[in-house]
ZADO-1210 file (C-alpha; in nm, 4 decimals, padded with zeros to 6 digits):
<atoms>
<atom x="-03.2815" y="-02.9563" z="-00.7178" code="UNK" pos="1"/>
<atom x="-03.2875" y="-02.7785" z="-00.3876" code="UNK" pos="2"/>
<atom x="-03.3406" y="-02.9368" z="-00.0959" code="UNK" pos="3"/>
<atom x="-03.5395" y="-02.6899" z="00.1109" code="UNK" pos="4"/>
<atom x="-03.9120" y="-02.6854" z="00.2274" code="UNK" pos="5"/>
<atom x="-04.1319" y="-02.4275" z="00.0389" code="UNK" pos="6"/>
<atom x="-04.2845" y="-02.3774" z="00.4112" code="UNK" pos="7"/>
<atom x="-04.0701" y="-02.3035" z="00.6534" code="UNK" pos="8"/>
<atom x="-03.7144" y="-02.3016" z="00.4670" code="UNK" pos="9"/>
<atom x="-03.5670" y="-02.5936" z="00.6659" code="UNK" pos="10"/>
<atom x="-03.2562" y="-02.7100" z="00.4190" code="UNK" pos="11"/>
<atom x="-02.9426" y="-02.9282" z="00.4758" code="UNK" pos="12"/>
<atom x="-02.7325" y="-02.8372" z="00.7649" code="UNK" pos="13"/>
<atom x="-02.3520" y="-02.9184" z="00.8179" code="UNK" pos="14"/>
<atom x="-02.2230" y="-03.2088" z="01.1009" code="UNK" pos="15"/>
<atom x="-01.9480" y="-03.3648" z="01.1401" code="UNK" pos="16"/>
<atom x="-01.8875" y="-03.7440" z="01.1645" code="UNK" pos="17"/>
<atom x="-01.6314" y="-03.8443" z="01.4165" code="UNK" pos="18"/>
<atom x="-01.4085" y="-04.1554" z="01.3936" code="UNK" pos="19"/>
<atom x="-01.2522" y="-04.2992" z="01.7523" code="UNK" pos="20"/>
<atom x="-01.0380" y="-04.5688" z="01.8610" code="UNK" pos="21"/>
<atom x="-00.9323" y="-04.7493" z="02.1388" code="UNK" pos="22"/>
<atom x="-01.0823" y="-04.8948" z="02.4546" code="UNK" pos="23"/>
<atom x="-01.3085" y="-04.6613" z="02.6906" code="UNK" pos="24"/>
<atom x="-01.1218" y="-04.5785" z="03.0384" code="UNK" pos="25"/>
<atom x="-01.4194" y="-04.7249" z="03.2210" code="UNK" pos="26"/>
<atom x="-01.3536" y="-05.0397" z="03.0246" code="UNK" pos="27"/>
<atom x="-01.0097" y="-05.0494" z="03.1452" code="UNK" pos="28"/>
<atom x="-00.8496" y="-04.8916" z="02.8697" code="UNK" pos="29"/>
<atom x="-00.6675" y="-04.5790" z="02.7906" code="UNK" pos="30"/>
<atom x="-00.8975" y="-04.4066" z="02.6787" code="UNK" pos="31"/>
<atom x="-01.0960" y="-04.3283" z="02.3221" code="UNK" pos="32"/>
<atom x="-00.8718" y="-04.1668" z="02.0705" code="UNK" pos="33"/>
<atom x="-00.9748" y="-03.9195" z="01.7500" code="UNK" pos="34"/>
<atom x="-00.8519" y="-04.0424" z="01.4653" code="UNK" pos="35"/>
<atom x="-01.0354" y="-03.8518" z="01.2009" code="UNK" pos="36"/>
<atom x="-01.3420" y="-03.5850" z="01.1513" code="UNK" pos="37"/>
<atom x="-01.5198" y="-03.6096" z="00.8311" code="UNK" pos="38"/>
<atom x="-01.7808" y="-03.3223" z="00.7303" code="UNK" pos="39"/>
<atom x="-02.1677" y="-03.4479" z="00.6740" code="UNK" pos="40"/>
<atom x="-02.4543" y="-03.2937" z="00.5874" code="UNK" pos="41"/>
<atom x="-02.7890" y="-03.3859" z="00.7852" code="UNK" pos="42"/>
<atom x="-03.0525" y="-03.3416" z="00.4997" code="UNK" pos="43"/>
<atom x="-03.4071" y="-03.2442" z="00.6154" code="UNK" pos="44"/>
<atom x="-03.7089" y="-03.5402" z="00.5526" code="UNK" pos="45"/>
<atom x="-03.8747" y="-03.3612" z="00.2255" code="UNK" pos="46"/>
<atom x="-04.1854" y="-03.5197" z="00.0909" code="UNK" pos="47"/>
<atom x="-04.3374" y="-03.3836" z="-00.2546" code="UNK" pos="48"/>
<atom x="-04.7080" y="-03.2925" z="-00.2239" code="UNK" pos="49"/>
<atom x="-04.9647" y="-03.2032" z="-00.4248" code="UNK" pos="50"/>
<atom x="-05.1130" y="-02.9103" z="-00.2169" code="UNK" pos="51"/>
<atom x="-05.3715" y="-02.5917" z="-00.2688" code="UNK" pos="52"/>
<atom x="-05.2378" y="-02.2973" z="-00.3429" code="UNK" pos="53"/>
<atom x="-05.3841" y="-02.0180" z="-00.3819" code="UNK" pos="54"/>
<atom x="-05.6440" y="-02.1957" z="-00.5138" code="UNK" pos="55"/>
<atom x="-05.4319" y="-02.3993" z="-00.7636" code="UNK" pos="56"/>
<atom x="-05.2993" y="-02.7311" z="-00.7099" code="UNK" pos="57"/>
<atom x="-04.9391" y="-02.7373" z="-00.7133" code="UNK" pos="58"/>
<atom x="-04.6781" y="-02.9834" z="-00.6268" code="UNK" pos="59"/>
<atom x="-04.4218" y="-02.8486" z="-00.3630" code="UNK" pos="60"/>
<atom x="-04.1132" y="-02.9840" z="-00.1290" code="UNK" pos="61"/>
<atom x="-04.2445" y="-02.9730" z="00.2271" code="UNK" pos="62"/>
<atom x="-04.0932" y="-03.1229" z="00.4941" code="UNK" pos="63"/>
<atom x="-04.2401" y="-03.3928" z="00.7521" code="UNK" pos="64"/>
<atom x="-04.2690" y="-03.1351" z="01.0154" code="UNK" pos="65"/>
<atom x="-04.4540" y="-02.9456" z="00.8542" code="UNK" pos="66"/>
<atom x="-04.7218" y="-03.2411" z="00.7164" code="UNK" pos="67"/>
<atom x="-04.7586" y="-03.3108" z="01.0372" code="UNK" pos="68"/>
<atom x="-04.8517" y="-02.9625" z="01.2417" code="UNK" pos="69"/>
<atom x="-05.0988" y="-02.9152" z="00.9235" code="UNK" pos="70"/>
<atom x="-04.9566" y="-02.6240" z="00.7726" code="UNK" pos="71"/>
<atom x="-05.0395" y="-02.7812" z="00.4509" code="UNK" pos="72"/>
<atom x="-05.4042" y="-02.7868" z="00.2817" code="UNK" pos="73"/>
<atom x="-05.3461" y="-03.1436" z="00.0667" code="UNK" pos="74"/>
<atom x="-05.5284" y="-03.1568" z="-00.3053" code="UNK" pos="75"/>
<atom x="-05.7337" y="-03.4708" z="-00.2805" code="UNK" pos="76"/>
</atoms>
């Protein structure tokens, strides 16, 4: 299952998650250490619809961003 809007072909993109230690220097402390970088992935907000297309009603992955600037004709 793919996890990319049939609109505009927003899909996961890769992040990193960042782990720190340690007391900030403006806290009076040495400063805040690395100790380990993890990879992520930031998935997009997908919503299935039942839409119009074409003049058939299909049900597609579109995401929020989309919904909302109305680039999608919803089947009632």
């Amino acid at each position: 299952m793919s996890r990319v809007c049939e609109i505009c072909g927003k899909g996961p993109a890769a992040g990193r998650s960042i782990k720190r230690r340690g007391m900030a220097r403006r806290k009076g402390g040495a400063g805040r250490k690395i100790t380990g970088i993890t990879p992520r992935r930031c998935l997009p907000n997908l919503k299935i619809v039942k839409a119009i297309i074409n003049g058939a009603r299909k049900r597609i992955k579109v995401c929020t961003k989309c919904l909302k600037a109305g680039k999608v004709k919803k089947a009632v």
